[in-house]
C-alpha positions, 0 to 999 in steps of 0.5 A, spaced: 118 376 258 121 377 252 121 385 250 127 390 245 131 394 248 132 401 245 135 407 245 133 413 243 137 419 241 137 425 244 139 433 242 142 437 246 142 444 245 145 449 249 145 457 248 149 461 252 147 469 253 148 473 248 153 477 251 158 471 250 164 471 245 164 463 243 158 461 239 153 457 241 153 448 238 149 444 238 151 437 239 147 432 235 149 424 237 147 417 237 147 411 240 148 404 237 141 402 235 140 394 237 134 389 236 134 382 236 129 378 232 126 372 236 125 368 230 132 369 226 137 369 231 142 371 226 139 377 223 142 383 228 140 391 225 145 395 227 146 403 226 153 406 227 155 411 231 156 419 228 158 426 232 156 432 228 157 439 229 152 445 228 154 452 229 149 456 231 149 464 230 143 469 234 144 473 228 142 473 221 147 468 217 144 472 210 147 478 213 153 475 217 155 471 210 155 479 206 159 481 212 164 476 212 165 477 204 166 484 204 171 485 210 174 478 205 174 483 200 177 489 204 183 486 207 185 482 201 190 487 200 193 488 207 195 480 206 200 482 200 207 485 203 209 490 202 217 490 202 219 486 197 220 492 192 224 496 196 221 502 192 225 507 196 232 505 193 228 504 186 228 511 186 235 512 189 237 507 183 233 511 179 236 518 182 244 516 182 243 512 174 240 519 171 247 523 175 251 521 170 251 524 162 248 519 158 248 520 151 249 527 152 255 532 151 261 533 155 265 540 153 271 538 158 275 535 158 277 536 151 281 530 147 282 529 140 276 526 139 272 533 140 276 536 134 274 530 128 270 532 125 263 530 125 262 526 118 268 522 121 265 519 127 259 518 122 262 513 118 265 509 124 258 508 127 256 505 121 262 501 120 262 499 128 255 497 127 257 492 120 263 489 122 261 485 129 255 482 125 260 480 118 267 479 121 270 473 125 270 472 133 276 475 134 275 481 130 268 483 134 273 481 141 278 486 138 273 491 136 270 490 143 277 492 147 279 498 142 271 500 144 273 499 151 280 503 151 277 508 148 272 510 153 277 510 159 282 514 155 276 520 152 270 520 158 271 522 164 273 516 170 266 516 173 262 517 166 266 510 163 266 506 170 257 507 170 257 506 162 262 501 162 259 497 168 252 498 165 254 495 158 257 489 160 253 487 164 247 487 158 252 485 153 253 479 159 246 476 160 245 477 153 251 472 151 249 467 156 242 467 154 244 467 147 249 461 147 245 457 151 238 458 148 240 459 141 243 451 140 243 448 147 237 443 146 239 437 142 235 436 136 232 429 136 234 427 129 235 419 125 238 420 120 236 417 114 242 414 110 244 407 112 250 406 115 256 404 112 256 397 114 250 396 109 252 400 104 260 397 103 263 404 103 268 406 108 268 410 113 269 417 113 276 420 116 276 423 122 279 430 123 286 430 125 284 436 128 279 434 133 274 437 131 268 438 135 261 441 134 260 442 142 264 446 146 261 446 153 255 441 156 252 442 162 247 437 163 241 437 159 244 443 155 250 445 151 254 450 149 255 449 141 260 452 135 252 455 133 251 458 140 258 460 140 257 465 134 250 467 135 252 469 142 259 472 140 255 477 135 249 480 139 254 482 145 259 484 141 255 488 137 250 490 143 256 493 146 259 496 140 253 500 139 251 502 145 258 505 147 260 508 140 253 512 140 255 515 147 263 516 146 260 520 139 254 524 143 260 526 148 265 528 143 260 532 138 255 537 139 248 536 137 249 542 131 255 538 129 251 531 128 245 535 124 251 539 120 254 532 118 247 528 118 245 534 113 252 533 108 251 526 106 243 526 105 243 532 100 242 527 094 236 526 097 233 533 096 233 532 088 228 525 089 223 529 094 225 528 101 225 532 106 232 533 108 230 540 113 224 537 116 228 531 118 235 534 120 231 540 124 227 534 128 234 531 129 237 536 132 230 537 137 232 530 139 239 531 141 237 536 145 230 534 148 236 528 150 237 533 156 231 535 159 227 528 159 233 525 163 233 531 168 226 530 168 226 523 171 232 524 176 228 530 179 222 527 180 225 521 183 229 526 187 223 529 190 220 523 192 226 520 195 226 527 200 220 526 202 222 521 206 215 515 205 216 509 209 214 504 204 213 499 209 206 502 211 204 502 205 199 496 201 201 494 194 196 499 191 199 505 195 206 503 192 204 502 186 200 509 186 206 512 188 209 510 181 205 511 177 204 518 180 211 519 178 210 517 171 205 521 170 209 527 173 215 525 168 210 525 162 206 532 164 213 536 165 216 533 158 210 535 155 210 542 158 218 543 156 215 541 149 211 546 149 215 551 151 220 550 147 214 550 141 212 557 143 219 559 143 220 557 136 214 561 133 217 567 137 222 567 133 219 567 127 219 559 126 212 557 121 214 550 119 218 551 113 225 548 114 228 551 108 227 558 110 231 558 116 238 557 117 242 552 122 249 554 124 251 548 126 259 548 124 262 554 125 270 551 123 270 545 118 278 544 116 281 538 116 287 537 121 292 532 124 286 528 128 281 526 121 287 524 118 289 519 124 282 518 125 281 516 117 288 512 118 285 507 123 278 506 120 282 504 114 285 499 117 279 496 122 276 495 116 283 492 112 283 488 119 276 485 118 278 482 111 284 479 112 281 476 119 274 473 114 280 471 109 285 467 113 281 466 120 
């Protein structure tokens, strides 16, 4: 008797009680399905076999899916970590980098540079800031070293180790930055004119000094007589600025700055400019220097004393804690400006410079320490000619 035999696939479904943490599946599977064909032997219908998983849920999926996003959405922060930034000695950085005076007056002790007289030191600012940037290499070495003697034998021992530390490391970075990345790629370049086997003209002399353009390489980098020079004349003249602005700031008090400001900028007065306006704003400058530093250590104090465990925190915390600290620091400078407005219109103060008298110099004789200053800028100077002319 001839029959087909057929299996038929079946489904299971299993559902466990509600009060069961795993959900229920539903397993879905098959068997192979043959059937012969009498008259064609040879022809065989065959399905092959799959197994699918269906999770099933008792509750709404609408709802569940909503659920799921937003606690996704809720916990997203929590997964980001959280010491990383070390915000505490952030702040402990912050509190100990703003002890020191930077860029303030420093009354003691008193050396000889607190006795030359202001125009003095302005104009070796100005000559310190030209002469890296238009002298030979060694003249900006030079410069650096006078800049950093200098220092050591007029600041106080912790003022210059955290200024010159600070200073170096930037003068550093930019140096490495520079020479390697103002000249460090090969250029890919043919050159255009034929080569002198086709031309019949000799070839050029090779340098009896054995001169090369590339100093250093370091793989696909190079160090080049271009990078070199770039580089040498941004950190010497970083280096310069900054430390020679902060030995003149320690050495000269802010009525003295704006008295020598004033002096060369009274043959401005005959084309217009606002001579008065411009030195009284120095002069609000110079002392606001104090207050805004002040400002930042103090409140970076007052957090660190409160003793936050960072690591409780989320990122967003964190970074509400800084911009906290921001805030802060701007509303207490707006309200010592404020202050120090006020107190200015109590003293009878309406705007107009010219009626007001800024004693800022009480003692303005030449003495043994201008002449020796004037000496040495002399010869700086005459150092940085000769070294342009035979180096």
């Amino acid at each position: 008797m001839n029959c087909t035999h057929r299996t038929a696939p079946t489904v299971t479904l299993s559902l466990s009680s509600p009060h069961s943490n795993p959900k229920p599946l539903i397993r879905l599977f098959s068997t192979q399905i043959t059937a012969k064909n009498r008259q064609n032997p040879r022809l065989y219908l065959s399905v092959k076999k799959r197994n699918s998983l269906i999770r099933a849920s008792l509750h709404d999926s609408s709802s569940s899916n909503n659920n799921n996003k937003s606690n996704h959405a809720a916990d997203w922060v929590s997964r980001l970590p959280t010491g990383a930034f070390a915000a505490d000695n952030v702040f402990r950085l912050i509190s100990t980098a703003t002890a020191s005076p930077i860029y303030q007056f420093i009354a003691s002790p008193t050396t000889f540079l607190h006795s030359v007289d202001p125009r003095i030191k302005l104009v070796w600012l100005l000559v310190l800031v030209v002469l890296p940037a238009r002298s030979h290499i060694v003249m900006r070495v030079g410069l650096v070293l006078y800049t950093t003697l200098l220092s050591i034998w007029i600041l106080p021992k912790h003022v210059w180790m955290d200024q010159l530390g600070r200073v170096f490391l930037l003068s550093g970075i930019l140096f490495i930055m520079l020479g390697i990345g103002s000249d460090g790629v090969p250029s890919l370049v043919q050159f255009r004119t034929p080569p002198p086997a086709i031309t019949g003209l000799p070839n050029l002399p090779v340098s009896l000094g054995g001169y090369t353009y590339s100093i250093m390489k370091m793989g696909p980098l190079q160090f080049t007589r271009k990078g070199l020079s770039v580089a040498s004349t941004a950190a010497c003249l970083t280096f310069t600025l900054f430390q020679s602005a902060s030995l003149c700031l320690a050495t000269t008090t802010p009525e003295q700055l704006a008295f020598a400001l004033r002096w060369f900028m009274i043959p401005l007065t005959y084309i217009g400019v606002p001579v008065s306006e411009i030195v009284l704003t120095l002069l609000l400058s110079l002392r606001f220097i104090n207050i805004v530093f002040d400002e930042v250590r103090n409140v970076a104090l007052g957090i660190v004393s409160r003793r936050i465990n960072w690591k409780q925190l989320t990122m967003l915390e964190t970074i509400d804690i800084f911009a906290s600290y921001i805030r802060r620091i701007f509303k207490n400078i707006f309200s010592h400006a404020e202050q120090i407005s006020q107190a200015m219109i109590v003293r009878g103060f309406r705007g107009d410079s010219k009626t007001h008298k800024i004693y800022s110099l009480s003692d303005s004789s030449v003495g043994m320490a201008d002449f020796v200053s004037l000496l040495c800028l002399v010869t700086v100077v005459g150092a940085a000619l000769l070294s342009d002319r035979f180096l």
